[in-house]
Backbone as CSV, one residue per row, in Angstrom:
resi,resn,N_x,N_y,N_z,CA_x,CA_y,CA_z,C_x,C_y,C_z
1,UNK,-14.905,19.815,-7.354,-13.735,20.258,-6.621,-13.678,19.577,-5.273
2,UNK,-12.494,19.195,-4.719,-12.357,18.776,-3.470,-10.591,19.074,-2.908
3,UNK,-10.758,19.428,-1.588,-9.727,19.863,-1.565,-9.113,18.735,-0.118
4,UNK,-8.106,18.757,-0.073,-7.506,17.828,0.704,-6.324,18.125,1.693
5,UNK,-6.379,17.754,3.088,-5.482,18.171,3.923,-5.280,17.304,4.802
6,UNK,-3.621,16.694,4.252,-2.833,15.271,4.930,-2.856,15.955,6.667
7,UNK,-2.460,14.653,7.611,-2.414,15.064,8.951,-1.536,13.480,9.287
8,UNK,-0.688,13.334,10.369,-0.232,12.173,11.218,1.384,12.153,10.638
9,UNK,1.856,12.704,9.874,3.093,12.368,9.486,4.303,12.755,10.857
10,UNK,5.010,11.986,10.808,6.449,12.221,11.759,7.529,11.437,11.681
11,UNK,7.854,11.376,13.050,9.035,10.314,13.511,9.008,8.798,13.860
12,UNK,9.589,8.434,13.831,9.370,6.919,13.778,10.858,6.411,14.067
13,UNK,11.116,5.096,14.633,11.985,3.989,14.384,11.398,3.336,13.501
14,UNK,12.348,2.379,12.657,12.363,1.327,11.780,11.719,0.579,12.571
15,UNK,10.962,-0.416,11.787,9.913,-1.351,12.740,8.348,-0.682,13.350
16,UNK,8.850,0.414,13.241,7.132,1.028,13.951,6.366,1.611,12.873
17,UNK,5.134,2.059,13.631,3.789,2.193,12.594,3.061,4.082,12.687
18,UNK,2.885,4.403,11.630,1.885,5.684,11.894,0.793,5.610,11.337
19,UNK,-0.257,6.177,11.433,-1.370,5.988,10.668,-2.078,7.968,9.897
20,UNK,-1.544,7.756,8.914,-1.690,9.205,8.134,-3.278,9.339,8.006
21,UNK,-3.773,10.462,7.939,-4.924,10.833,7.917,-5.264,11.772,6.446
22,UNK,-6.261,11.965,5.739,-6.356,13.296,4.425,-7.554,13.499,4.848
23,UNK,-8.004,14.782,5.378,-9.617,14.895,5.084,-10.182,15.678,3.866
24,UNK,-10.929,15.302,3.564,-11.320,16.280,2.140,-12.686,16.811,2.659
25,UNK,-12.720,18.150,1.498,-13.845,18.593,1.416,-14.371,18.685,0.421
26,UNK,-15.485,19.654,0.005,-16.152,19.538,-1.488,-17.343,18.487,-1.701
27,UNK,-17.095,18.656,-2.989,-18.558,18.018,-2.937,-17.916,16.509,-3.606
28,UNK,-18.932,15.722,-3.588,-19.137,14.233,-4.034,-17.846,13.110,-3.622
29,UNK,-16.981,13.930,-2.239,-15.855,13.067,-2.078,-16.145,11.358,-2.098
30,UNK,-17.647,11.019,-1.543,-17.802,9.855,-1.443,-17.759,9.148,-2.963
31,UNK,-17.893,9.333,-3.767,-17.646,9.263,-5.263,-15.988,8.709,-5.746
32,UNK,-15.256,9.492,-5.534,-14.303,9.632,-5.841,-13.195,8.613,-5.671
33,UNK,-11.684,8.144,-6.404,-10.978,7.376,-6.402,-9.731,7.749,-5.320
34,UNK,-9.068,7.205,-4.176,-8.461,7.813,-3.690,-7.102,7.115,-3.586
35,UNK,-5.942,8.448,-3.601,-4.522,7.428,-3.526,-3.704,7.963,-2.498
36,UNK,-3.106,6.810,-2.149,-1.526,7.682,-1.520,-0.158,7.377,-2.514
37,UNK,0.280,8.652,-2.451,2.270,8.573,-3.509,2.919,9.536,-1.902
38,UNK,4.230,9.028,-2.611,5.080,9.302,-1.675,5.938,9.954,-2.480
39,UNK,6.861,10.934,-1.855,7.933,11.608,-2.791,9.261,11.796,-1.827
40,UNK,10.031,10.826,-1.874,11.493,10.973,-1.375,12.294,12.190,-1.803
41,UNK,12.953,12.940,-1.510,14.164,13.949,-1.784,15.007,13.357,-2.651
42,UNK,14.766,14.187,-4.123,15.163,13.628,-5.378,14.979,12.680,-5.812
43,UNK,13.870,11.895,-6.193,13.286,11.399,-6.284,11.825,11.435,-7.005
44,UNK,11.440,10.437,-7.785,9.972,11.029,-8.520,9.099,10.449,-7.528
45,UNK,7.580,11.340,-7.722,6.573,10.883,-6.877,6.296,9.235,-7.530
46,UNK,6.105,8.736,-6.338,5.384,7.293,-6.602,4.296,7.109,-5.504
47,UNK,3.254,6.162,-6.563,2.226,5.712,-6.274,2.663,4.639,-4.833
48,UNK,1.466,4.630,-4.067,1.720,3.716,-2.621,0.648,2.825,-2.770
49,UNK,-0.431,3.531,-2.878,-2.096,2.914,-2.652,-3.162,3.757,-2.888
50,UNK,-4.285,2.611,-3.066,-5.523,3.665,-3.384,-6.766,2.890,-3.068
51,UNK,-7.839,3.419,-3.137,-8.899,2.286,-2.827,-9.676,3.328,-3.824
52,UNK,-11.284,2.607,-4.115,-11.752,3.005,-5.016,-13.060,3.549,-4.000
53,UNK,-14.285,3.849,-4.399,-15.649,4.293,-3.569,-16.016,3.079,-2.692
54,UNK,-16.034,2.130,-3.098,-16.769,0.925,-2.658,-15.704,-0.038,-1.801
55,UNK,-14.796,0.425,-1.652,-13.508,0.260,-0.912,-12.556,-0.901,-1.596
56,UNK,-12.721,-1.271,-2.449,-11.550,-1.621,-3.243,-10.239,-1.494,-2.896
57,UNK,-9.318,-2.000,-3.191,-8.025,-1.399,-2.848,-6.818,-2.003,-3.527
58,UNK,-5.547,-1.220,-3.652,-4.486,-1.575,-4.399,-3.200,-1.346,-3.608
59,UNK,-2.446,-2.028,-3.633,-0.945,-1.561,-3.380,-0.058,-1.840,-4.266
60,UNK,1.028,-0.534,-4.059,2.538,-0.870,-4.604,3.623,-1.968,-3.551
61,UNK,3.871,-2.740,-4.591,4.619,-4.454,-3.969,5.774,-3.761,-2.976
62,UNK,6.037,-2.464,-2.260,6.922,-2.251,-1.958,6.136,-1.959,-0.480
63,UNK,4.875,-1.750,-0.478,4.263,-1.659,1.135,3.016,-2.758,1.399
64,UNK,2.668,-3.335,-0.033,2.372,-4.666,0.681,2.265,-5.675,1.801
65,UNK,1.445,-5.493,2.749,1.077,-6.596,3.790,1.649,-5.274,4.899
66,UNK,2.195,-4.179,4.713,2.714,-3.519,5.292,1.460,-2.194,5.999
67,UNK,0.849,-1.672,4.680,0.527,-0.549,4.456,-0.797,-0.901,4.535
68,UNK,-1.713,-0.616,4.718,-3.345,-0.318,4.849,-4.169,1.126,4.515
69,UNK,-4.895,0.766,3.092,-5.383,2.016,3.006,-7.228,1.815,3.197
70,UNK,-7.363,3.236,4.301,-9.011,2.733,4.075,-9.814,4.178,3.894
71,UNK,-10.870,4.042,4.355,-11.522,5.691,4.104,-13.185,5.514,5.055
72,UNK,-13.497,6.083,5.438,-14.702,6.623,5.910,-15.219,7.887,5.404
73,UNK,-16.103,7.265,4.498,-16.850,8.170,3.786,-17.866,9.206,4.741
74,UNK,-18.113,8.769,5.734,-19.115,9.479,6.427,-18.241,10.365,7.007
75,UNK,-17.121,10.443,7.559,-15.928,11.850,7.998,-15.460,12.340,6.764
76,UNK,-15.484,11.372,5.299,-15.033,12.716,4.040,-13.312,12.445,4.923
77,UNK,-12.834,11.264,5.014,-11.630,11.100,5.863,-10.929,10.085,4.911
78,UNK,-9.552,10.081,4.070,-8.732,8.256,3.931,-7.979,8.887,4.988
79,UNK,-6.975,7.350,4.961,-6.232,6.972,6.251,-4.991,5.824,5.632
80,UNK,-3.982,6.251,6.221,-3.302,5.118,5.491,-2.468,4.885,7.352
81,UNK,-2.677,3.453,7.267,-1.943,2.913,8.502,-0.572,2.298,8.061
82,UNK,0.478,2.812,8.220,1.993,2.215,8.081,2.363,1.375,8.775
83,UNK,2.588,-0.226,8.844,3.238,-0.350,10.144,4.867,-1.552,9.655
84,UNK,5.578,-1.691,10.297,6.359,-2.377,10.302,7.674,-1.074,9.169
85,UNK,7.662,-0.110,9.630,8.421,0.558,8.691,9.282,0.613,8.317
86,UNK,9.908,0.877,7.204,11.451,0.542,7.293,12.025,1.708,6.569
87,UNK,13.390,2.121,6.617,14.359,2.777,6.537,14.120,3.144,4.557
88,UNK,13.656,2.848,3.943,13.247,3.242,2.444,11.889,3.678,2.655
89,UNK,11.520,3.642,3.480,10.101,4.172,3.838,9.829,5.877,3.757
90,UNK,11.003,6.844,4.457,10.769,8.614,4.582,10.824,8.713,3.475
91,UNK,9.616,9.440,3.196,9.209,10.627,2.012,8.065,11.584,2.400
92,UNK,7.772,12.327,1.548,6.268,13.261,1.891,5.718,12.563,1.477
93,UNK,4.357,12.226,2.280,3.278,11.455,1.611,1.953,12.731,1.359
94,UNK,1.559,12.114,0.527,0.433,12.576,-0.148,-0.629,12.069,-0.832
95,UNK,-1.768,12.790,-0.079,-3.290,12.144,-0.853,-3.604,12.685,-1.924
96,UNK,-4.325,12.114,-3.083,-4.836,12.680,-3.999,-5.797,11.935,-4.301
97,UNK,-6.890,12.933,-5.222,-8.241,12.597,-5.498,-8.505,12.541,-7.232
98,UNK,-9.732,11.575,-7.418,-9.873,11.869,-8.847,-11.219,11.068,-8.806
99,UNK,-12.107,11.696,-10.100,-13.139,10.645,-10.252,-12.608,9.774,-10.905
100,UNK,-14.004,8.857,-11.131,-13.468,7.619,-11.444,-13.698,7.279,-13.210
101,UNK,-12.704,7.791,-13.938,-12.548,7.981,-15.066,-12.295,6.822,-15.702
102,UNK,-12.294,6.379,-15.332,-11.122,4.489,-15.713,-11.689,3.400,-14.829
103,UNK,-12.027,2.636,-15.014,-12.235,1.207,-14.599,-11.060,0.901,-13.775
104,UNK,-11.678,0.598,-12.044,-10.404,1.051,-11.260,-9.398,-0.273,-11.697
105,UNK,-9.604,-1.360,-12.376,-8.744,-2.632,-12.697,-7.814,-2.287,-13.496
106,UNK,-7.894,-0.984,-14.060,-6.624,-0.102,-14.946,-5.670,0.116,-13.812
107,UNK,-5.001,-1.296,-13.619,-3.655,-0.921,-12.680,-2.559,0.313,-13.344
108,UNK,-2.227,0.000,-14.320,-1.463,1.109,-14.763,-1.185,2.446,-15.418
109,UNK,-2.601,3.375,-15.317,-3.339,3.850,-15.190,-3.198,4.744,-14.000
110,UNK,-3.869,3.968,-12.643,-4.313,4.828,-11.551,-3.238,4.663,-10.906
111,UNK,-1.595,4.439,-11.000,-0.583,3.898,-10.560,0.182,5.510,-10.784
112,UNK,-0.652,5.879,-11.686,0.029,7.452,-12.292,-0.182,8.324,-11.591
113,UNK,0.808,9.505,-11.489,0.191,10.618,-10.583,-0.530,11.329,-11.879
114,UNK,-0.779,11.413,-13.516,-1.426,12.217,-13.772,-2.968,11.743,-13.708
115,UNK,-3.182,10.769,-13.184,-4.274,9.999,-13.130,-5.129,10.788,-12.177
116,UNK,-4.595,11.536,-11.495,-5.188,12.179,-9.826,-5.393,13.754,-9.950
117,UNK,-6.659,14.306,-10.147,-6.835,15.673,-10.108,-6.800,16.694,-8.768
118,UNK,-6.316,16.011,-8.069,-6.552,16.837,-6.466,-5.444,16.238,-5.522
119,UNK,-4.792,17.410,-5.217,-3.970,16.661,-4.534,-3.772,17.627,-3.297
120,UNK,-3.240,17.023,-1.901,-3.026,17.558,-0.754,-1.710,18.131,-0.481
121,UNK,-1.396,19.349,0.334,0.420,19.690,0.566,1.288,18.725,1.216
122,UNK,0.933,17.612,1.747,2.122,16.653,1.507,1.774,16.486,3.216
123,UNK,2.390,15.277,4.218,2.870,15.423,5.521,4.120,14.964,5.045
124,UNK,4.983,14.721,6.300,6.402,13.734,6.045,6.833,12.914,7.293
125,UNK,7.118,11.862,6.616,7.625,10.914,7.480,9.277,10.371,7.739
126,UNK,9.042,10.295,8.476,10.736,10.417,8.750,11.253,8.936,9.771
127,UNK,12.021,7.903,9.329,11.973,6.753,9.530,13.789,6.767,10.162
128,UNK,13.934,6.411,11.050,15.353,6.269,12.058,15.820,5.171,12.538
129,UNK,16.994,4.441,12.253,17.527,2.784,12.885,17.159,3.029,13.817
C-alpha cells in the first residue's frame, strides 16, 4: 500500500513554469513505478509521464522537452517541473503508483491509467494568456 498526496498546483501565465510535488507513504515506495496523468474538464484522464525506480523516464509527445519528471527516493517525494506552459496545458494533475508488473519498455501499457494501483486526489493547474 502507498498512499499519495499531490502539492504545487495553481496559476500560471502561458509561458511559465510550476513544479508539482506527490509525496507518498507506505511501504516499498522506492520500488515502485511512478506517473503523472492529467484530467481536463470533460475529458479522459491522460497519461503525462513516469519514471521507473532507477529513474528511467517517459513522456507523452505533448509535454516533451517541456515537462520533467523526477523523484527522490530518500523524501518518498516525485516532482514534475512544468515549464514553458501553454494554454492546453490546465487540468488536475495526478500522481499514481504501481509496482513494476511489466517491463517498464511496455510503452503502451504504462501509458494506461489501469496500469497504476494508487493514485493521489488530484492538484490543478490553471494556465492564463
Amino acid at each position: 500500500q502507498v498512499q499519495l498526496v499531490e502539492s504545487g498546483g495553481g496559476s500560471v501565465q502561458a509561458g511559465g513554469s510550476l513544479r508539482l510535488s506527490c509525496a507518498a507513504s507506505g511501504s516499498t515506495y522506492n520500488k515502485y513505478n511512478m506517473g503523472w496523468f492529467r484530467q481536463a474538464s470533460g475529458k479522459e484522464r491522460e497519461w503525462v509521464a513516469m519514471i521507473n525506480w532507477v529513474g528511467s523516464t517517459r513522456y507523452a509527445d505533448s509535454v516533451k522537452g517541456r515537462f520533467t519528471i523526477t523523484r527522490d527516493n530518500a523524501k518518498s517525494t516525485l516532482y514534475l517541473q512544468m515549464n514553458s506552459l501553454k494554454l492546453e496545458d490546465p487540468a488536475m494533475y495526478y500522481c499514481a503508483a504501481a509496482g513494476p508488473t511489466r517491463p517498464f519498455g511496455d510503452s503502451s501499457y504504462w501509458s494506461t491509467v489501469g496500469a497504476f494501483n494508487y493514485w493521489g486526489q488530484g492538484t490543478q493547474v490553471t494556465v492564463s494568456s
